[in-house]
VOKETI-469909 format. One line per field, with one value per atom (N, C-alpha, C): atom name; x, y, z; residue number from 1. Coordinates in steps of 0.02 Angstrom, whole numbers. Example, Ala and Ser with C-alpha at 12.3 -4.5 7.8 and 13.67 -1.06 7.14 Angstrom:
atome <- N,CA,C,N,CA,C .
px <- 660,615,660,642,684,645 .
py <- -284,-225,-165,-112,-53,2 .
pz <- 390,390,390,354,357,394 .
num <- 1,1,1,2,2,2 .
***
This chain:
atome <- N,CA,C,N,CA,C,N,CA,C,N,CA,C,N,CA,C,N,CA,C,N,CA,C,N,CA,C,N,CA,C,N,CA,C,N,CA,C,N,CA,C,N,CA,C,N,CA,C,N,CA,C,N,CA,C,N,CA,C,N,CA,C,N,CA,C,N,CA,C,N,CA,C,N,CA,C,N,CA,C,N,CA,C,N,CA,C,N,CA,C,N,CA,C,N,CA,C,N,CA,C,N,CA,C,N,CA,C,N,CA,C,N,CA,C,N,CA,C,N,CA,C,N,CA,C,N,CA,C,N,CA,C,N,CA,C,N,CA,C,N,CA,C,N,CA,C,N,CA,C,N,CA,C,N,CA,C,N,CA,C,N,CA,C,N,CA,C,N,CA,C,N,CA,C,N,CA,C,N,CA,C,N,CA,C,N,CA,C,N,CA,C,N,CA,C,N,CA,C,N,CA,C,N,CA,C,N,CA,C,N,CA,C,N,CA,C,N,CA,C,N,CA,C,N,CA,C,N,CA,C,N,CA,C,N,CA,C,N,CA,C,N,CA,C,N,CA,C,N,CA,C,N,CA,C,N,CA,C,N,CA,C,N,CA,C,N,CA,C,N,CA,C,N,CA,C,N,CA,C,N,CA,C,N,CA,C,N,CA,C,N,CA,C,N,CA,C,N,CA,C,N,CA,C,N,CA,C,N,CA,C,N,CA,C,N,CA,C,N,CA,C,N,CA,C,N,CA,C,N,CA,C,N,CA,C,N,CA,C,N,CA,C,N,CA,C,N,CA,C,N,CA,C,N,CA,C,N,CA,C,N,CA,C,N,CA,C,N,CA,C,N,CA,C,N,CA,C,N,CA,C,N,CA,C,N,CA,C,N,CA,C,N,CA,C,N,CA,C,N,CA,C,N,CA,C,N,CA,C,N,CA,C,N,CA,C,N,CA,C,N,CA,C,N,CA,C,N,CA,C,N,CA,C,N,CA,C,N,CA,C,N,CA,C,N,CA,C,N,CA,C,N,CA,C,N,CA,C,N,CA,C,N,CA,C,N,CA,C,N,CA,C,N,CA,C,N,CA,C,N,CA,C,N,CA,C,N,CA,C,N,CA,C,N,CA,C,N,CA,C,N,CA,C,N,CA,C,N,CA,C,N,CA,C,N,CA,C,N,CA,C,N,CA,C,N,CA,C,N,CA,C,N,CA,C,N,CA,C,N,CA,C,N,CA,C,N,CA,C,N,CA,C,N,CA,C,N,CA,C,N,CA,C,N,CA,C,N,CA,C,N,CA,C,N,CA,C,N,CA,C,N,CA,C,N,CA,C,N,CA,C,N,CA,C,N,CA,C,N,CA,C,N,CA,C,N,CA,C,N,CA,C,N,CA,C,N,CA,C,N,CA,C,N,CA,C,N,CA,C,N,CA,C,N,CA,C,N,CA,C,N,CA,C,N,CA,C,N,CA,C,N,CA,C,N,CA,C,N,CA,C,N,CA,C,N,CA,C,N,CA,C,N,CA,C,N,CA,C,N,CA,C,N,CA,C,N,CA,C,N,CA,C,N,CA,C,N,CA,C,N,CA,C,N,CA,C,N,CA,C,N,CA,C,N,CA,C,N,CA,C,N,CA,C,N,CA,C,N,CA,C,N,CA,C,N,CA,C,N,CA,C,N,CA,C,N,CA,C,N,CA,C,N,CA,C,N,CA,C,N,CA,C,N,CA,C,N,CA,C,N,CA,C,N,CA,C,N,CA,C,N,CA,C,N,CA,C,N,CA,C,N,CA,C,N,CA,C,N,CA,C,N,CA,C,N,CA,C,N,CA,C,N,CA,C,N,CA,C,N,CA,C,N,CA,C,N,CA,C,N,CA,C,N,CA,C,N,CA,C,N,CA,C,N,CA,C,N,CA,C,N,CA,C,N,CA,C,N,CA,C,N,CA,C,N,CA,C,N,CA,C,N,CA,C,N,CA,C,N,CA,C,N,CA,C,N,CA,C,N,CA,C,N,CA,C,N,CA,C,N,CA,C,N,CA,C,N,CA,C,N,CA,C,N,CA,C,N,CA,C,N,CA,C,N,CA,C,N,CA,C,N,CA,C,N,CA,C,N,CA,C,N,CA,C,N,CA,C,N,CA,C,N,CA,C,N,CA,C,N,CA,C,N,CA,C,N,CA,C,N,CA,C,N,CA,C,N,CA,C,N,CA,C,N,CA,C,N,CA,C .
px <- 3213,3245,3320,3348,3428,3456,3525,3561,3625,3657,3720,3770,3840,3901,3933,3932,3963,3921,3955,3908,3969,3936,3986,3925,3965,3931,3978,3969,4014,3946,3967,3935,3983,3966,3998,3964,4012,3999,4036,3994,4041,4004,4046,4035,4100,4085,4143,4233,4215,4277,4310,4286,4299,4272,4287,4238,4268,4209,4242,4189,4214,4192,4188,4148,4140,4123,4181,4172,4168,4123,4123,4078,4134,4143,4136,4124,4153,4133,4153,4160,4150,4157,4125,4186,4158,4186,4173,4185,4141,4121,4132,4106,4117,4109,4117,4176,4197,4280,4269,4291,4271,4330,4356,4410,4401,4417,4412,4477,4477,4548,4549,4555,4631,4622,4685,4696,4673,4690,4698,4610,4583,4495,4475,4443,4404,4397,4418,4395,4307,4290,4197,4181,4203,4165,4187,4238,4231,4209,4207,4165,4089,4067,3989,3987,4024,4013,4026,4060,4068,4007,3962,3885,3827,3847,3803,3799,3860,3875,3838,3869,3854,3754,3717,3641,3614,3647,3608,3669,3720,3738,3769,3777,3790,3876,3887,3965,3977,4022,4073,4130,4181,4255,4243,4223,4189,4258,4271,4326,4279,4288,4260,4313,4312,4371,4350,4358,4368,4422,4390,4435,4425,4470,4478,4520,4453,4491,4472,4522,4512,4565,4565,4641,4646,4706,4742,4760,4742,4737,4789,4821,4898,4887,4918,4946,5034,5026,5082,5101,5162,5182,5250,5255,5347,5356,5430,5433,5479,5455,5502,5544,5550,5622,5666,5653,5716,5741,5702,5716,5750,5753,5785,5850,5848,5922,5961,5934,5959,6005,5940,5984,6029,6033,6086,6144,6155,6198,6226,6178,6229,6244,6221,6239,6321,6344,6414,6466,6420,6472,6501,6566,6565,6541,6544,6516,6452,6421,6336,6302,6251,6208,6141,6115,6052,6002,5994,5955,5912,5946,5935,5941,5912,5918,5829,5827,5769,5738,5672,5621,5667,5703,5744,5803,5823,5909,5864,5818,5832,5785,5714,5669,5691,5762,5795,5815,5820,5833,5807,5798,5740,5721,5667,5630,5611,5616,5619,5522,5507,5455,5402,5360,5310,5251,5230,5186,5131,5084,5016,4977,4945,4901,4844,4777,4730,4653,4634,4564,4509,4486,4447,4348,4342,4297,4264,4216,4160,4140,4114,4104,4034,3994,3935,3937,3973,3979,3996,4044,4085,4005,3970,3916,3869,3859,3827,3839,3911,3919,3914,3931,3933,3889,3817,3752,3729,3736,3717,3747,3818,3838,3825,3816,3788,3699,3686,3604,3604,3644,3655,3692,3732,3766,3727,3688,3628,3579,3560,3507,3559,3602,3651,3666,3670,3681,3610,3556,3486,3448,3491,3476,3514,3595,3613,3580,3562,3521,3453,3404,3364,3377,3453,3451,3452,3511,3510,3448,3413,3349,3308,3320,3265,3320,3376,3405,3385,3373,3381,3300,3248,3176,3187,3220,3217,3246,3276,3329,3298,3259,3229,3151,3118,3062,3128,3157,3177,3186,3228,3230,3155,3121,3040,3013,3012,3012,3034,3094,3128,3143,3128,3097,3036,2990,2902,2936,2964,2970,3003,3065,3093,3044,3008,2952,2901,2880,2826,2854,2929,2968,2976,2987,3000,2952,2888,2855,2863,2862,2883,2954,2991,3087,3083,3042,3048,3005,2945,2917,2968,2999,3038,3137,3143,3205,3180,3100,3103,3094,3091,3059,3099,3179,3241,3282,3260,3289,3248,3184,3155,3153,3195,3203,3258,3316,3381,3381,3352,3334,3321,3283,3261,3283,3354,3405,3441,3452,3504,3481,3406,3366,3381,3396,3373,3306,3307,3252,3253,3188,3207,3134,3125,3075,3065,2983,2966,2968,2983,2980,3034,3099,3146,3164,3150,3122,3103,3055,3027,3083,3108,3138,3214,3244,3300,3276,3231,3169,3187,3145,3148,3205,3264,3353,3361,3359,3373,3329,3291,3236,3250,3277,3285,3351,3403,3462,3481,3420,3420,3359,3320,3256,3279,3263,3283,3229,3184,3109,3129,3166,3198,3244,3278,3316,3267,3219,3187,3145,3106,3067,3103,3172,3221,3240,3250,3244,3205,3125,3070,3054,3104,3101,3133,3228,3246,3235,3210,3193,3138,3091,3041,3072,3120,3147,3179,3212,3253,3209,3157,3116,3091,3073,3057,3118,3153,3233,3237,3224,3234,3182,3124,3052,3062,3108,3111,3153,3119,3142,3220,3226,3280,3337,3332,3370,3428,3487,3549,3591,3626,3680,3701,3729,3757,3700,3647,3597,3570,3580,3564,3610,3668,3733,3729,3695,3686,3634,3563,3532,3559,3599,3611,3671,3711,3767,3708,3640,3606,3586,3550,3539,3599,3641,3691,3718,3718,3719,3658,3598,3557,3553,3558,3584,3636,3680,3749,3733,3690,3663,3636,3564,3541,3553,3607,3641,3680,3704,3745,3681,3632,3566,3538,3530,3495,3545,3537,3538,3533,3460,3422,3435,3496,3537,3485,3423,3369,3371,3363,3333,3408,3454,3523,3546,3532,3554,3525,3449,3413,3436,3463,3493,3548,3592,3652,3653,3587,3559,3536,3509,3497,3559,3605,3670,3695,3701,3730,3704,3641,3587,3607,3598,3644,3718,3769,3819,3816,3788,3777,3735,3714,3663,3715,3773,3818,3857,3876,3926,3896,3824,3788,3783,3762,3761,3825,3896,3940,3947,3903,3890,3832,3787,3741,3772,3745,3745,3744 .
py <- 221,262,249,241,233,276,286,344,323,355,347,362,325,336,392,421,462,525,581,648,698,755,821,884,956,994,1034,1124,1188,1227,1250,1319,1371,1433,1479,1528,1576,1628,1696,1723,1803,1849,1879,1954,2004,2063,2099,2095,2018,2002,1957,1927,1878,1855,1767,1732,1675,1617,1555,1504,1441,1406,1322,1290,1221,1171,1133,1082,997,966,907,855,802,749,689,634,558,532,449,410,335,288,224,187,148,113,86,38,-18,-1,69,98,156,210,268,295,329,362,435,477,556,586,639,659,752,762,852,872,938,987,1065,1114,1113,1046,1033,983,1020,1090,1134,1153,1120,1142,1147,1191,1196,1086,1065,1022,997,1055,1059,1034,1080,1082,1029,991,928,889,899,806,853,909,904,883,919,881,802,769,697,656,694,672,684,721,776,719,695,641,562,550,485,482,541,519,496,519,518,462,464,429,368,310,255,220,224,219,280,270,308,336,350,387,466,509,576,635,654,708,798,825,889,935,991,1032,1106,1124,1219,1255,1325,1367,1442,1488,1538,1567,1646,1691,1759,1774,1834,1865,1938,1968,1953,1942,1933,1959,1930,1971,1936,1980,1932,2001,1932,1950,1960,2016,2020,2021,1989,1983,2000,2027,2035,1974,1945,1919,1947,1967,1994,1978,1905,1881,1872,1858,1854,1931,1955,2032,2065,2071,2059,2035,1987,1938,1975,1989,2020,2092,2117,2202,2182,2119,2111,2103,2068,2060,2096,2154,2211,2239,2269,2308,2268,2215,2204,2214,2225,2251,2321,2333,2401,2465,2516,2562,2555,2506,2519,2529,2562,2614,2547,2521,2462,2494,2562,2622,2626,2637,2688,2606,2561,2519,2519,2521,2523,2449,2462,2408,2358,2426,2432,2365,2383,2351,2281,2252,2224,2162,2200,2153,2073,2074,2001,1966,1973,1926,1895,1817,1770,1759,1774,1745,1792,1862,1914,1935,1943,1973,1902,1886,1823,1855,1811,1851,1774,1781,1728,1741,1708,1725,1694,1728,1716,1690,1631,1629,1665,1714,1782,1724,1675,1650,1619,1648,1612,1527,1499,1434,1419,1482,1488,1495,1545,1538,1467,1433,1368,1320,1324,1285,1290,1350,1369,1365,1376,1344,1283,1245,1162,1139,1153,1125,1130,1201,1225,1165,1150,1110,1044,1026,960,940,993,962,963,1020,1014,929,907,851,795,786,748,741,797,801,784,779,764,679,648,583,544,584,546,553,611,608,562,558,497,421,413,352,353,398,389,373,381,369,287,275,205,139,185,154,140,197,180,131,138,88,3,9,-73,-79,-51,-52,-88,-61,-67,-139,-158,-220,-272,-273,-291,-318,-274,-271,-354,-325,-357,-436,-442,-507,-547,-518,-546,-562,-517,-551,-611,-618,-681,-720,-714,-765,-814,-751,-792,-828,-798,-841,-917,-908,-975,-1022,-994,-1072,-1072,-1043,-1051,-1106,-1080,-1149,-1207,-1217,-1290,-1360,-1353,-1418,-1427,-1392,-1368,-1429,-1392,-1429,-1471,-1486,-1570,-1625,-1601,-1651,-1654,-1597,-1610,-1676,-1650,-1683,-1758,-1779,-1842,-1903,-1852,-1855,-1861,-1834,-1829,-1895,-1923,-2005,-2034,-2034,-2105,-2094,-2045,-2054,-2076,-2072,-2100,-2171,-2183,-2265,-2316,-2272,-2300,-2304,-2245,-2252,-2308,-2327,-2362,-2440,-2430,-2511,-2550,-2518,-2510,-2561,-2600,-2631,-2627,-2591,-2550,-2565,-2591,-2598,-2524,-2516,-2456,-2413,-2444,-2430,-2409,-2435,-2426,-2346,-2348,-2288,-2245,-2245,-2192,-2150,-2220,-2199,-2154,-2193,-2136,-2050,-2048,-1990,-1956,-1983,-1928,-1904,-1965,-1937,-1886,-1885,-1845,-1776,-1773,-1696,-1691,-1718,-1684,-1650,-1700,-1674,-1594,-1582,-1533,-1474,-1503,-1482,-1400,-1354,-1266,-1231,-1281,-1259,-1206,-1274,-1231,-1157,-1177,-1112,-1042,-1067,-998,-965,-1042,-1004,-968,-976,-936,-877,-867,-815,-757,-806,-742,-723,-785,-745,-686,-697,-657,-601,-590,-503,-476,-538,-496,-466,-520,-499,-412,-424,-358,-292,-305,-253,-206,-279,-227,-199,-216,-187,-115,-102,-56,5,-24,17,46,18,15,85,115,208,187,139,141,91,71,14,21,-45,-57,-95,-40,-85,-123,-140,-225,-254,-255,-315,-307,-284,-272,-314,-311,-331,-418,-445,-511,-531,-509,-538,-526,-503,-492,-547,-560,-622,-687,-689,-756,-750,-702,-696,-712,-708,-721,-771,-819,-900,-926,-888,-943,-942,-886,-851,-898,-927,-939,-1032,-1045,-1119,-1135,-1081,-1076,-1089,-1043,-1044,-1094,-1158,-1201,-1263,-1257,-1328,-1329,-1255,-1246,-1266,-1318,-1318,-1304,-1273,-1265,-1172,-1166,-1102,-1043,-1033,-981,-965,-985,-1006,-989,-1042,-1011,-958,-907,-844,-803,-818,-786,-786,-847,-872,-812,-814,-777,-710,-682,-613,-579,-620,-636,-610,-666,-670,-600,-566,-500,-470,-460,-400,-407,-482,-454,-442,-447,-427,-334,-317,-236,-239,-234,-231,-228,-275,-293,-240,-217,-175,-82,-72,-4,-27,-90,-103,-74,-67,-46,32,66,135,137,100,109,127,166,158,102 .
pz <- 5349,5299,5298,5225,5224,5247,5256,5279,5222,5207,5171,5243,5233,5276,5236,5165,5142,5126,5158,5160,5162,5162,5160,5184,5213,5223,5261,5240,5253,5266,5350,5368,5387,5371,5382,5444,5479,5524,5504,5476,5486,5525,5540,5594,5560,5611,5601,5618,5679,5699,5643,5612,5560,5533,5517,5474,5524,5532,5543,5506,5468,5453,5473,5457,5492,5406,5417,5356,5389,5369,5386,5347,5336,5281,5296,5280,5293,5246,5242,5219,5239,5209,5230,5292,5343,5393,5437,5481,5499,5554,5589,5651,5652,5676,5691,5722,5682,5704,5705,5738,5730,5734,5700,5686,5692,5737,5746,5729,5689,5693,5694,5715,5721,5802,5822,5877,5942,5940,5998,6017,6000,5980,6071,6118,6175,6188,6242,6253,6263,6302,6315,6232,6209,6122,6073,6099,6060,6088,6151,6199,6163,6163,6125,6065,6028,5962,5947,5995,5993,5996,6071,6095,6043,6014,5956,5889,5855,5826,5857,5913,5943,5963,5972,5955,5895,5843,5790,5726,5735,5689,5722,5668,5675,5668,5603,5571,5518,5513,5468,5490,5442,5459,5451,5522,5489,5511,5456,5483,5501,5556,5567,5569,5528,5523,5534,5569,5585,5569,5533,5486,5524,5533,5574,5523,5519,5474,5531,5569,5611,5629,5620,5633,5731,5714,5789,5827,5906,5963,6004,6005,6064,6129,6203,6230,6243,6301,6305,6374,6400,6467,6469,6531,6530,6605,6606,6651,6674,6735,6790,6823,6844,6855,6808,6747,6699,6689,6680,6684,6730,6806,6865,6837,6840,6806,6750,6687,6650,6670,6716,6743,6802,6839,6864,6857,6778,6737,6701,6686,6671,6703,6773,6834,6811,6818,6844,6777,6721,6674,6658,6649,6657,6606,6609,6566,6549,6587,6544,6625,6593,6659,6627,6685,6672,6667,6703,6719,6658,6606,6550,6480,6492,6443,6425,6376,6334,6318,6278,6267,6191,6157,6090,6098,6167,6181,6194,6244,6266,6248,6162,6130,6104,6085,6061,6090,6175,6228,6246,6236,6240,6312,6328,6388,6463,6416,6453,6418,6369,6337,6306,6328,6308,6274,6206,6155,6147,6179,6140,6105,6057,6024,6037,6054,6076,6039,6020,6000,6025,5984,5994,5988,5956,5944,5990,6008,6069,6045,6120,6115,6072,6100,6070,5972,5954,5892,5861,5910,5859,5865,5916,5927,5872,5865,5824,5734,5712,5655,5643,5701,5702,5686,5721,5726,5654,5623,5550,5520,5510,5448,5486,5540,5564,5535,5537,5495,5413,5406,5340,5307,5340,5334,5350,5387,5407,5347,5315,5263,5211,5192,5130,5147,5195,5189,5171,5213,5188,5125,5093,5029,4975,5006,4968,4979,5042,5060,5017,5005,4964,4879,4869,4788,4812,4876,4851,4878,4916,4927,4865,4817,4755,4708,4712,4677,4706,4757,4790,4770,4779,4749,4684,4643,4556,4577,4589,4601,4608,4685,4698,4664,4631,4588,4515,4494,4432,4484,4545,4556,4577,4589,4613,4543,4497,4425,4391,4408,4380,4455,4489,4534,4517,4518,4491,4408,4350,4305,4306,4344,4374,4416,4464,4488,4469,4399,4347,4290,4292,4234,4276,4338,4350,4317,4323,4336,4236,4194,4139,4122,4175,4167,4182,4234,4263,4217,4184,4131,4072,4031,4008,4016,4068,4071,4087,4101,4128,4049,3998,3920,3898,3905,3886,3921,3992,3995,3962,3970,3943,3860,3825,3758,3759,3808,3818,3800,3870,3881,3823,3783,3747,3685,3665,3599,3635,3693,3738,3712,3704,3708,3772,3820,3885,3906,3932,3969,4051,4068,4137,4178,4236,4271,4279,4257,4286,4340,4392,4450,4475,4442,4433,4383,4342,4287,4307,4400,4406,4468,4481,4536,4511,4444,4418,4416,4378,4352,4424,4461,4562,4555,4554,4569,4540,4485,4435,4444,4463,4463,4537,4600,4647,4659,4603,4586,4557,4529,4461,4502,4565,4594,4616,4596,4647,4691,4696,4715,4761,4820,4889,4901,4838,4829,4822,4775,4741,4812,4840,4908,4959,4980,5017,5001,4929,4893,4899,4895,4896,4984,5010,5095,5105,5085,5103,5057,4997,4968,5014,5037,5064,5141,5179,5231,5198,5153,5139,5113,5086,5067,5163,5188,5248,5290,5279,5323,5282,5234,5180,5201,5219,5237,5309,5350,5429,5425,5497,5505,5536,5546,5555,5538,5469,5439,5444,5453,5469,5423,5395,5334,5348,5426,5428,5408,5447,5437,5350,5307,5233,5204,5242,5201,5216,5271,5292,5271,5239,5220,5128,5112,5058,5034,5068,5088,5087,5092,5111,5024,4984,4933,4890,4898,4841,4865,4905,4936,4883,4873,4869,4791,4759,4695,4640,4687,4653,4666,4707,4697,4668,4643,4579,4518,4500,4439,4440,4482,4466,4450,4497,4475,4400,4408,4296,4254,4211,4147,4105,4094,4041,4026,3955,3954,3978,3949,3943,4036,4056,4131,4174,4165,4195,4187,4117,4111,4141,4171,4222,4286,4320,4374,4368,4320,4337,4343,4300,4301,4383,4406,4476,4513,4518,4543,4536,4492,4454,4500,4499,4531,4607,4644,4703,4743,4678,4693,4678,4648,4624,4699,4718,4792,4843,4848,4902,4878,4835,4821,4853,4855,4851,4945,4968,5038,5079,5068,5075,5123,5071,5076,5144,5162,5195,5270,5310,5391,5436 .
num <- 1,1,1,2,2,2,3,3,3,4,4,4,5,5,5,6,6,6,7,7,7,8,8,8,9,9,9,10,10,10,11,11,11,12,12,12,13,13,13,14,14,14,15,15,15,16,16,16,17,17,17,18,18,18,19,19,19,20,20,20,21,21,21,22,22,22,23,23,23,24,24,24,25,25,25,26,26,26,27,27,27,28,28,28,29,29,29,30,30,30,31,31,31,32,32,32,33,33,33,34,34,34,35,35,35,36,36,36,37,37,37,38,38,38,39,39,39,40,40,40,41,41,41,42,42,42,43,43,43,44,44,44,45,45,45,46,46,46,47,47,47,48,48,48,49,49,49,50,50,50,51,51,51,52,52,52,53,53,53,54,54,54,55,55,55,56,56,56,57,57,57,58,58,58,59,59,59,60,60,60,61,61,61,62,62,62,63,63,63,64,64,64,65,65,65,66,66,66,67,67,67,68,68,68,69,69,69,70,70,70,71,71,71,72,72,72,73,73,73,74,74,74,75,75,75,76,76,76,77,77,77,78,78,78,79,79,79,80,80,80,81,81,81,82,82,82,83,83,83,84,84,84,85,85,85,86,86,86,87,87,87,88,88,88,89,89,89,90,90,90,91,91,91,92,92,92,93,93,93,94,94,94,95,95,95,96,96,96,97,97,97,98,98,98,99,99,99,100,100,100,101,101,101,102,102,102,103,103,103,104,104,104,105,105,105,106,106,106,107,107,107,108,108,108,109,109,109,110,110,110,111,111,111,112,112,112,113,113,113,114,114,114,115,115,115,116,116,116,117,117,117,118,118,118,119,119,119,120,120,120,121,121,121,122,122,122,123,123,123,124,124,124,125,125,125,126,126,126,127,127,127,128,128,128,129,129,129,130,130,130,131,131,131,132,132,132,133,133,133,134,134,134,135,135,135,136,136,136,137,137,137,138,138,138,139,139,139,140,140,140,141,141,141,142,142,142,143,143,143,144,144,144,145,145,145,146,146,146,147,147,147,148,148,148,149,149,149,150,150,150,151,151,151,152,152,152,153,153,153,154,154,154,155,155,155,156,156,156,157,157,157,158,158,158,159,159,159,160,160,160,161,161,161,162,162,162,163,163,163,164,164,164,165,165,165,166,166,166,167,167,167,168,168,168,169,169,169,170,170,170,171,171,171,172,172,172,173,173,173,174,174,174,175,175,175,176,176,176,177,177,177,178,178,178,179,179,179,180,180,180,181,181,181,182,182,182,183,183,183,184,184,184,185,185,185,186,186,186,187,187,187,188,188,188,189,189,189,190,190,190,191,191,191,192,192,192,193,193,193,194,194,194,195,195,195,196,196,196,197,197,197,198,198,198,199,199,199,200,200,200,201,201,201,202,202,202,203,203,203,204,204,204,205,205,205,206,206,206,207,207,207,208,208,208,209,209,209,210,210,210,211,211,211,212,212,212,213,213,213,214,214,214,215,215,215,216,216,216,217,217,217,218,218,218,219,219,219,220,220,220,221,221,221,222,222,222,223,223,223,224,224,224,225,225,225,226,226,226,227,227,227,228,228,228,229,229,229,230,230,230,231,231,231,232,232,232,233,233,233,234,234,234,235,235,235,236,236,236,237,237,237,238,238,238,239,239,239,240,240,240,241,241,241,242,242,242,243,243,243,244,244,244,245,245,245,246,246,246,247,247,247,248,248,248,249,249,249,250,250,250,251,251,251,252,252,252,253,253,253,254,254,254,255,255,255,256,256,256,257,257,257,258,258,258,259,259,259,260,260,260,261,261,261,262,262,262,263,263,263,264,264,264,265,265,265,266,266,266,267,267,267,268,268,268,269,269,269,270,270,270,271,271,271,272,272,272,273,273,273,274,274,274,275,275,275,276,276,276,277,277,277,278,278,278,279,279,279,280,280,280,281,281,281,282,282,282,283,283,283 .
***
């Protein structure tokens, strides 16, 4: 089964403490890159979600993003040696009693009063939104892989078609073009040992011959039809037998002559550059 490298998928968590949500996206790339944010994320919970990623997927550029909507819970600390320090410092100034200095006087003095703000959100919850938009995202790439599975079917079906018509025309092209010298020869008034005659004729039809091409052809679609069928098919390897098809495609279209037949060749050619282009997207 295909997989697409490009997918998307948002789960949400609400309770009474908040809401938190899990969005995660990617896009096409020649290996797997994983991208978590906010930065400050539980270390445990991104090495899982890294492992969580690394069973089941292959490539892509996947960004995972967490959203925190929860009113805030800060601590608060006083530090007692700066504080110490501070009332020692006024002890030696005169007219002020240190005694009687308030929370009021002394809130704007940096490094006396420390305020954090605390992630109220369990590991279990983030696990738990993750996994949600992780299958959800899973089922959204294999559903893009099934459009382009049925696209490479159709593709495929049209080049096996004009495959079989191309090595049904050869023996056709080759009686013809050998009809087209010896009518030559013969506006020429040409006097030619037959044997000689037969032997131009060979040159000429092995010159012009695609037999080989077309049978490589109907290897690699059939190679590619089953890469396509396989539970676990691999866009590189799609993309290399697809690189052999449009090698053999573009040799094609340079051996035909005969316009009807070459416009098929190039139709060909077309069909697997649209293939290499949808291969891109694959896993």
């Amino acid at each position: 089964m295909l997989s697409s490298m490009t997918g998307y998928a948002l789960s949400k968590h609400i309770d009474k403490t908040g809401e938190v949500t899990c969005e995660i996206k990617s896009v096409n790339h020649r290996f797997m890159e994983i991208s978590t944010k906010p930065n400050d994320l539980n270390s445990k919970l991104e090495i899982y979600i890294r492992n969580t990623f690394q069973k089941t997927v292959q490539r892509g550029a996947i960004d995972i993003r967490f959203r925190f909507n929860h009113a805030p819970v800060f601590t608060y600390t006083v530090n007692t040696k700066s504080l110490q320090n501070f009332k020692k410092v006024l002890k030696d100034l005169p007219n002020i009693n240190a005694e009687n200095i308030s929370i009021a006087d002394i809130k704007n003095f940096p490094g006396i009063f420390e305020t954090s703000q605390e992630n109220q959100v369990s590991d279990i919850i983030l696990k738990r939104v993750f996994l949600s938009a992780f299958n959800e995202f899973k089922e959204n790439r294999h559903e893009e892989g099934k459009k382009v599975q049925s696209l490479f079917k159709n593709k495929i079906k049209k080049m096996i078609s004009s495959q079989k018509k191309l090595f049904k025309a050869i023996p056709d092209v080759n009686k013809k073009r050998i009809q087209v010298l010896k009518l030559k020869i013969k506006q020429l008034e040409v006097n030619l040992d037959p044997e000689k005659l037969n032997q131009e004729a060979a040159l000429l039809i092995l010159k012009h011959d695609v037999a080989e091409e077309l049978e490589r052809i109907e290897f690699h679609l059939a190679a590619l039809n089953k890469e396509l069928s396989s539970k676990k098919a691999k866009g590189k390897k799609i993309d290399f037998i697809l690189q052999e098809l449009f090698r053999e495609t573009s040799t094609l279209s340079v051996k035909l002559d005969k316009p009807s037949l070459k416009e098929l060749a190039l139709e060909m050619k077309l069909t697997v550059e649209e293939m290499r282009e949808q291969a891109q997207n694959i896993e």
